[in-house]
Steps between C-alpha positions, in 0.01 A plus 500: 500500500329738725214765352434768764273724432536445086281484243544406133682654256578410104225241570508424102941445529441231799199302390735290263747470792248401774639138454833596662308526819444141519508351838680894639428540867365913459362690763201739409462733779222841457304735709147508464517837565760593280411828334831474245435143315118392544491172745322313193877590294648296770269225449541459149877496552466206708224369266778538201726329666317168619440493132837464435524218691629658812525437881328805623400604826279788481526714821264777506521739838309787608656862409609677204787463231803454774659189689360543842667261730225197419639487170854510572407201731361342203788522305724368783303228525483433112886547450557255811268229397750539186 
């Protein structure tokens, strides 16, 4: 699973479904500059996630809410190592 530039959303539908992240390789990539989703949004997505038991790598990058070409890297890298 790969999270680029996300946040959370129906935080109160996926808490009882957190468990089906169990041992899920996810990619949290965000911008601490991003003036769209606050950089602490993308940190409590990846947050979330390792507390469903997931395998995440949390990526964050300098720049805004886009994929600049570190992240796309990032995501090359992730999917290969797949």
């Amino acid at each position: 699973l790969a999270l680029l530039s996300s946040t959370r959303i129906a935080l109160a539908d996926w808490t009882p479904r957190a468990a089906a992240l169990t041992d899920l390789p996810v990619l949290v990539a965000h911008g601490t500059g991003d003036q769209e989703l606050a950089f602490h949004a993308g940190e409590l997505l990846a947050e979330f996630a390792r507390s469903g038991g997931a395998r995440v790598t949390w990526y964050p990058f300098d720049g805004g809410h886009g994929l600049p070409l570190v992240v796309w890297r990032s995501l090359r890298k992730f999917v290969l190592a797949l």
